[in-house]
MARKOLKE-573164 format. One record per residue: residue in three letters; x, y, z of N, C-alpha, C in turn. Coordinates in steps of 0.1 Angstrom, whole numbers, padded with zeros to 4 digits, always signed. Layout:
// residues N
alaXYZXYZXYZ;...
This chain:
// residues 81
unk+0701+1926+0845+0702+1919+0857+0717+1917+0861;unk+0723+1917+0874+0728+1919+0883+0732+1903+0888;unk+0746+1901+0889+0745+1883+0894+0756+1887+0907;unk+0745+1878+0920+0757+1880+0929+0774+1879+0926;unk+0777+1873+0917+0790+1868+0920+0796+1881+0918;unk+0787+1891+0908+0793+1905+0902+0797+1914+0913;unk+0785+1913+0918+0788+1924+0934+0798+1916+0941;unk+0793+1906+0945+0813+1898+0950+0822+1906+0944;unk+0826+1907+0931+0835+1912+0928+0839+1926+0931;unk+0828+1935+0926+0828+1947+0932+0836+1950+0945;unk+0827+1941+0952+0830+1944+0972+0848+1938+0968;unk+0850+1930+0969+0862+1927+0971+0872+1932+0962;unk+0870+1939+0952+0879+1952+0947+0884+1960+0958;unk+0869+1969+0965+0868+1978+0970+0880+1975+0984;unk+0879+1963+0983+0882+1959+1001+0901+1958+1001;unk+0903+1952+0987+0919+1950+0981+0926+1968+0980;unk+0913+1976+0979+0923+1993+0978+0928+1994+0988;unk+0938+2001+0986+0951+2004+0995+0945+2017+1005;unk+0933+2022+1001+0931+2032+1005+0917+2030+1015;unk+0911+2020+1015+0905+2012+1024+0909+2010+1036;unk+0903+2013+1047+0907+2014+1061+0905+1997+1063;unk+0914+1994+1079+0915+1979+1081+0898+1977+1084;unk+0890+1990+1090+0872+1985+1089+0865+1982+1084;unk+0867+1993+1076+0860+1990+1061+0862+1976+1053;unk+0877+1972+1055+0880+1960+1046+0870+1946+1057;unk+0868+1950+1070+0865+1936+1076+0850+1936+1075;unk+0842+1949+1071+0831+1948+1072+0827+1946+1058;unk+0835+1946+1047+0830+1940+1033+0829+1930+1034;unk+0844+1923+1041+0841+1907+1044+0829+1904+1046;unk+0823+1912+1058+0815+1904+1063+0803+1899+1055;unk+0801+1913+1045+0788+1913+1034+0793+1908+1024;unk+0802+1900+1019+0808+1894+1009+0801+1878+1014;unk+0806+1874+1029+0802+1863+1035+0786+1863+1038;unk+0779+1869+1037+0764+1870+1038+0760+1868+1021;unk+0766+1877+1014+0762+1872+1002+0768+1857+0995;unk+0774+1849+1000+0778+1838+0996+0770+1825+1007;unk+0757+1829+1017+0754+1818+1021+0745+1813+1014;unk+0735+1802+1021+0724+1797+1009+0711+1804+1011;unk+0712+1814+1023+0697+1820+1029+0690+1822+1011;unk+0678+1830+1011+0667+1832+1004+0674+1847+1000;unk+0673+1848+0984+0680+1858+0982+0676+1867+0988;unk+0665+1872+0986+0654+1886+0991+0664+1890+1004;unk+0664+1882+1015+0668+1885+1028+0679+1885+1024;unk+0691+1881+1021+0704+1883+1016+0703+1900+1011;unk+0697+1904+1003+0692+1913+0995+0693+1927+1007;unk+0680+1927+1016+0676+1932+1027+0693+1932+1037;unk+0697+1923+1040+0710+1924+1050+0718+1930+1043;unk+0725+1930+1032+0736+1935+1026+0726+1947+1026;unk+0719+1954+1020+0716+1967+1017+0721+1973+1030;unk+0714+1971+1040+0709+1976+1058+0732+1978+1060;unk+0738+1969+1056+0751+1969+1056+0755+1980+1051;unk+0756+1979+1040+0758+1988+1028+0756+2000+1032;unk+0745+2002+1037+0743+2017+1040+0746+2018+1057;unk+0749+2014+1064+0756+2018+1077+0769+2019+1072;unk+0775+2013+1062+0793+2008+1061+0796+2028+1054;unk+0781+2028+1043+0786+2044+1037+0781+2055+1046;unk+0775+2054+1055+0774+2066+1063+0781+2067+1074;unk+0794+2058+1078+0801+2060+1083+0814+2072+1080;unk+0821+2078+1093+0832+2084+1091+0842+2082+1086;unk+0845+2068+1085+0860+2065+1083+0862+2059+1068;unk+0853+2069+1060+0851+2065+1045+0856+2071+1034;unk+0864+2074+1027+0868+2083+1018+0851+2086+1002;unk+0851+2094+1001+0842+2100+0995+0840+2088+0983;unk+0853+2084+0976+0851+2078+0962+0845+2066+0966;unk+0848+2059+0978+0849+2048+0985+0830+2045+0983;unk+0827+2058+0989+0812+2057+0996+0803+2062+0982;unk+0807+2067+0973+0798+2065+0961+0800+2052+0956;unk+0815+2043+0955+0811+2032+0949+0802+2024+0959;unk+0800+2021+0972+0792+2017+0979+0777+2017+0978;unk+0772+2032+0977+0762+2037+0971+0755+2033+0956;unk+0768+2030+0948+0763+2023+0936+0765+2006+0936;unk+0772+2003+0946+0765+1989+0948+0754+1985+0957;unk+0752+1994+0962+0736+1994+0965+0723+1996+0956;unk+0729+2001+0946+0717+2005+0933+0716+1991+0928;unk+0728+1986+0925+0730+1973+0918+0724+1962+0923;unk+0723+1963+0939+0716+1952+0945+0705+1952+0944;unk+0696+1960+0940+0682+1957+0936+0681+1954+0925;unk+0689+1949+0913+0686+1944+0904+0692+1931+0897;unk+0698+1925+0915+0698+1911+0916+0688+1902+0910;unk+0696+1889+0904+0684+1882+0897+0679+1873+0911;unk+0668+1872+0908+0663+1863+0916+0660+1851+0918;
């Protein structure tokens, strides 16, 4: 099992690379800040994914960037609940 604070960490690694566009870094925020409210995790769950995957099929993504994204998408299904 998988504890939010982990993926916190994750995302906000990702958002500190130097090689992280200024987008990318505001739109981790923003799923950093979704995963830190009190909503119902499931839905937290569901929003961050739906993120997650518009943030990696964007253009302005370097390839390494968008597999770690990808694998924190794997990870978020194995949020505890």
């Amino acid at each position: 099992m998988v504890a939010v604070s982990e993926l916190i960490d994750l995302l906000t690694e990702i958002s500190e690379d130097s090689v992280s566009s200024k987008n990318v870094k505001l739109k981790i925020n923003h799923i950093v800040a979704i995963l830190k409210t009190d909503s119902d995790i499931s839905l937290k769950k569901n929003k961050v994914a739906h993120e997650l995957d518009d943030l990696a099929s964007g253009n302005d993504i370097d390839s390494f960037t968008r597999t770690q994204l990808l694998g924190i998408v794997s990870a978020l299904e194995n949020v505890e609940e």
